[in-house]
N, CA, C and O of each residue as an XYZ file, in Angstrom:
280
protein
N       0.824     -1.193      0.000
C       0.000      0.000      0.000
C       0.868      1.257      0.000
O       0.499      2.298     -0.544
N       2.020      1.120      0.623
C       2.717      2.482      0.500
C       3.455      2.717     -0.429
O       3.930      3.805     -0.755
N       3.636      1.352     -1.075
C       4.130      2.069     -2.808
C       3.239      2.513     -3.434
O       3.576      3.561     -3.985
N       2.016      2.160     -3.670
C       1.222      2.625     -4.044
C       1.201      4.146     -4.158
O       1.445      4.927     -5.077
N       0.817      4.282     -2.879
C       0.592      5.927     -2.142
C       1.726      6.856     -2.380
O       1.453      8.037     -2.592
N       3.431      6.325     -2.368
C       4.643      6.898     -3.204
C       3.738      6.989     -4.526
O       2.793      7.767     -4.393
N       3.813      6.462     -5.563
C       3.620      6.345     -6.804
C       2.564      7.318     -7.126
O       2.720      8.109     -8.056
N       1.574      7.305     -6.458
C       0.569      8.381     -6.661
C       0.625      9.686     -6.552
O       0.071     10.562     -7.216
N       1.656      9.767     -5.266
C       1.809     11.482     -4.718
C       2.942     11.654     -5.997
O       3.036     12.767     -6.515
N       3.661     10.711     -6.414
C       4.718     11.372     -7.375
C       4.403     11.709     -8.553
O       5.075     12.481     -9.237
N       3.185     11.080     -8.966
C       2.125     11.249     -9.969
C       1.524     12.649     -9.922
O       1.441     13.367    -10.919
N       1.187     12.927     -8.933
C       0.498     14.556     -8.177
C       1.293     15.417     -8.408
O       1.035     16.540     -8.844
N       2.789     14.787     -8.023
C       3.931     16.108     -8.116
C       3.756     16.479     -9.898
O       3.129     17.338    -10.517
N       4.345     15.741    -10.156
C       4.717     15.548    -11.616
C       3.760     16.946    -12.301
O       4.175     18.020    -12.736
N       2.043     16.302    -12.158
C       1.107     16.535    -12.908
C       1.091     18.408    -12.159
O       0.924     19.335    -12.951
N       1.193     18.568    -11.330
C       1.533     19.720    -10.585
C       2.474     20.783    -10.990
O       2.368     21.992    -11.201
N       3.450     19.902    -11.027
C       5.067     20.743    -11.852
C       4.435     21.117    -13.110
O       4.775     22.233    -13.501
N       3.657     20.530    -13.807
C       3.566     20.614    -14.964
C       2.782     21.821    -15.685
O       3.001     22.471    -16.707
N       1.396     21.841    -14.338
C       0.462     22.724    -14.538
C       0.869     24.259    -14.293
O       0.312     25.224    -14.816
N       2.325     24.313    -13.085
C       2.802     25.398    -13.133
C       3.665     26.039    -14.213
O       3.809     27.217    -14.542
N       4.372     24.519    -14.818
C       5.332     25.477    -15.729
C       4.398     26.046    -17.009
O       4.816     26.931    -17.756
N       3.035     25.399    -17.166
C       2.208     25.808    -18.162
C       1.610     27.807    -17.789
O       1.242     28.715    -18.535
N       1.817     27.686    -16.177
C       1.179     29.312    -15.657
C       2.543     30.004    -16.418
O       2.685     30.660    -17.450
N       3.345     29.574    -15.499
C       4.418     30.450    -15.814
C       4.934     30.610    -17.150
O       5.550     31.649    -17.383
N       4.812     29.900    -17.915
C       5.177     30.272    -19.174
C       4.229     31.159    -20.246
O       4.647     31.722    -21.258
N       3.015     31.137    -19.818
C       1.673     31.881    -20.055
C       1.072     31.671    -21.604
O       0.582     32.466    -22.406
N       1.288     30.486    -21.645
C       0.761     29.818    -22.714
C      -0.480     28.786    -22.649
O      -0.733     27.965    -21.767
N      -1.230     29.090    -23.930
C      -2.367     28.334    -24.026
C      -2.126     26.858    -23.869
O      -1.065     26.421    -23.424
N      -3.293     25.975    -24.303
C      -3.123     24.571    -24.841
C      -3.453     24.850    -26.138
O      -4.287     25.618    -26.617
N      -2.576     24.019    -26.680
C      -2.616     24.021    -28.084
C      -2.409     22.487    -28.323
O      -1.734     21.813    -27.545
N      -3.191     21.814    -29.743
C      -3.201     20.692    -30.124
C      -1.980     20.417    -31.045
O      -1.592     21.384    -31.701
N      -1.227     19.077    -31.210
C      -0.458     18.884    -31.968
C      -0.863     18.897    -33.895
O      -0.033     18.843    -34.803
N      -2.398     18.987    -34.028
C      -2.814     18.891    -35.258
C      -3.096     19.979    -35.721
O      -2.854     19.819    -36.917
N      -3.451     21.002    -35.593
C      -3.213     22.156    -35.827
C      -4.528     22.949    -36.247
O      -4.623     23.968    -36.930
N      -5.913     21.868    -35.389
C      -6.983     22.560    -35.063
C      -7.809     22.620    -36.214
O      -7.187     22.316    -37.232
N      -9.333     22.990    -36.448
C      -9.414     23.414    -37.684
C      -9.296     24.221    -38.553
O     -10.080     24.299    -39.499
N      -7.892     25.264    -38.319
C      -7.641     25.593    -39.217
C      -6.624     24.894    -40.376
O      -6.486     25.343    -41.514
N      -5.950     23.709    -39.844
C      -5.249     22.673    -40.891
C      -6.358     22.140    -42.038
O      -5.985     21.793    -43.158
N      -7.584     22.122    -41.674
C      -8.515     21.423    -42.758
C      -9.026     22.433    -43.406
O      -9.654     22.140    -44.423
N      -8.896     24.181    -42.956
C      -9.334     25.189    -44.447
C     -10.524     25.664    -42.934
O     -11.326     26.455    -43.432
N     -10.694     25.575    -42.213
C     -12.032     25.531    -41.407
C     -11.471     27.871    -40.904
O     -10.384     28.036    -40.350
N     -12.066     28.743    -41.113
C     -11.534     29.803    -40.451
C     -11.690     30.348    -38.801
O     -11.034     31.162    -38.150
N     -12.981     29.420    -38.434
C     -13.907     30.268    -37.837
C     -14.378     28.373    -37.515
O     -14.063     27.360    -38.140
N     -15.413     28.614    -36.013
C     -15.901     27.411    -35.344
C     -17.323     27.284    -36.101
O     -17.925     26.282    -36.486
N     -17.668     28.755    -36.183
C     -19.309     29.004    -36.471
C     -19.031     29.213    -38.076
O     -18.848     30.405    -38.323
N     -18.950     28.343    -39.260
C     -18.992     28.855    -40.653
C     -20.258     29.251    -41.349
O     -20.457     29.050    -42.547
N     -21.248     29.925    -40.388
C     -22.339     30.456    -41.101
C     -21.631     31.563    -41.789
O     -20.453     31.903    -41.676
N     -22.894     32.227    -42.768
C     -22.365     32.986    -43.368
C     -22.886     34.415    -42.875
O     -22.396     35.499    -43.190
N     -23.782     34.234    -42.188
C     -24.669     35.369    -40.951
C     -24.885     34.886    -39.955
O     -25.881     34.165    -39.908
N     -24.047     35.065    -38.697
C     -24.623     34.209    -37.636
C     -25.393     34.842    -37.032
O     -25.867     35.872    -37.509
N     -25.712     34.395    -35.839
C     -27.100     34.649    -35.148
C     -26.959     35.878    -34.682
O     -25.970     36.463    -35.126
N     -27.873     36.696    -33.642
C     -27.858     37.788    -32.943
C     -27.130     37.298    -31.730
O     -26.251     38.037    -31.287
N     -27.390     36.041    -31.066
C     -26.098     35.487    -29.700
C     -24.903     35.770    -29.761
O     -24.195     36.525    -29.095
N     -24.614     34.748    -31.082
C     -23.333     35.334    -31.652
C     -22.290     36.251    -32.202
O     -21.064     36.296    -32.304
N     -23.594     37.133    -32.585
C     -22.859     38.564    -32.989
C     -22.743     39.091    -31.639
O     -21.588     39.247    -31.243
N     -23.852     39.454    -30.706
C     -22.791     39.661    -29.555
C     -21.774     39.095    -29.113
O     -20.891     39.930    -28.916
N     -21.442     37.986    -28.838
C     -20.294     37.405    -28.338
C     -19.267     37.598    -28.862
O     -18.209     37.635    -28.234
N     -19.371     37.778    -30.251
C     -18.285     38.212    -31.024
C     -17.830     39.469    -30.754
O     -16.613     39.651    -30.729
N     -18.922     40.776    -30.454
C     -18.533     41.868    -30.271
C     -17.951     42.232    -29.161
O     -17.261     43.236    -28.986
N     -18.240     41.383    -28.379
C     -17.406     41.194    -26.625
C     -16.642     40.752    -27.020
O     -16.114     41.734    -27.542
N     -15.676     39.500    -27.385
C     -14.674     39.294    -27.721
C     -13.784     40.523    -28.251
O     -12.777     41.022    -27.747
N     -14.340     40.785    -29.197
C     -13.746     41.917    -29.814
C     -13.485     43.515    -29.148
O     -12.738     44.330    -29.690
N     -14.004     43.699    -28.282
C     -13.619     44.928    -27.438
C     -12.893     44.488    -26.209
O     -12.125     45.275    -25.656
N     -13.100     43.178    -25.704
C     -11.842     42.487    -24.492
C     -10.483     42.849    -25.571
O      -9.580     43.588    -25.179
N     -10.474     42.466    -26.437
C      -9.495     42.268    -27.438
C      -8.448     43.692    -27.450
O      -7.307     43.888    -27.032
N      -9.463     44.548    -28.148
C      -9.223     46.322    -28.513
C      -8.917     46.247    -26.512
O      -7.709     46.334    -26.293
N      -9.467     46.161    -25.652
C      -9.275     46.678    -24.429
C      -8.267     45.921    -23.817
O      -8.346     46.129    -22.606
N      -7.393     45.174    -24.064
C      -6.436     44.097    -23.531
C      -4.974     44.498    -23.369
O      -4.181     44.646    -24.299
N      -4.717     44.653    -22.079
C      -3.173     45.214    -21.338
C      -2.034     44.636    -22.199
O      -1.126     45.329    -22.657
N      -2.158     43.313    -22.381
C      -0.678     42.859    -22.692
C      -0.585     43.201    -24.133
O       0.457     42.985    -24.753
């Protein structure tokens, strides 16, 4: 049982170390495939008018964006 319980907490560390060096380096997750924009895709929503939800959300996005420190 107490290897076990070693093996696990070192598992914890590990997964821990990991999640910090991801803060500190201040980077997203990113996929090794290169998302859909590798298949031509620009955009999640490819309508060609999206909704009124969406146009707000977009327009919030877009002024966090214009309003963004870094």
């Amino acid at each position: 049982m107490s290897l076990f319980l070693l093996t696990f907490g070192l598992l914890i560390l590990i997964v821990a170390a990991m999640a910090v060096g991801m803060i500190v380096q201040k980077k997203s997750m990113a996929s090794s495939c290169g998302g859909l924009g590798a298949v031509g895709i620009d955009k999640a929503c490819d309508c060609d008018d999206p909704c009124d939800k969406r146009k707000k959300r977009m327009a919030k996005e877009q002024a966090w964006k214009e309003n963004q420190i870094l």
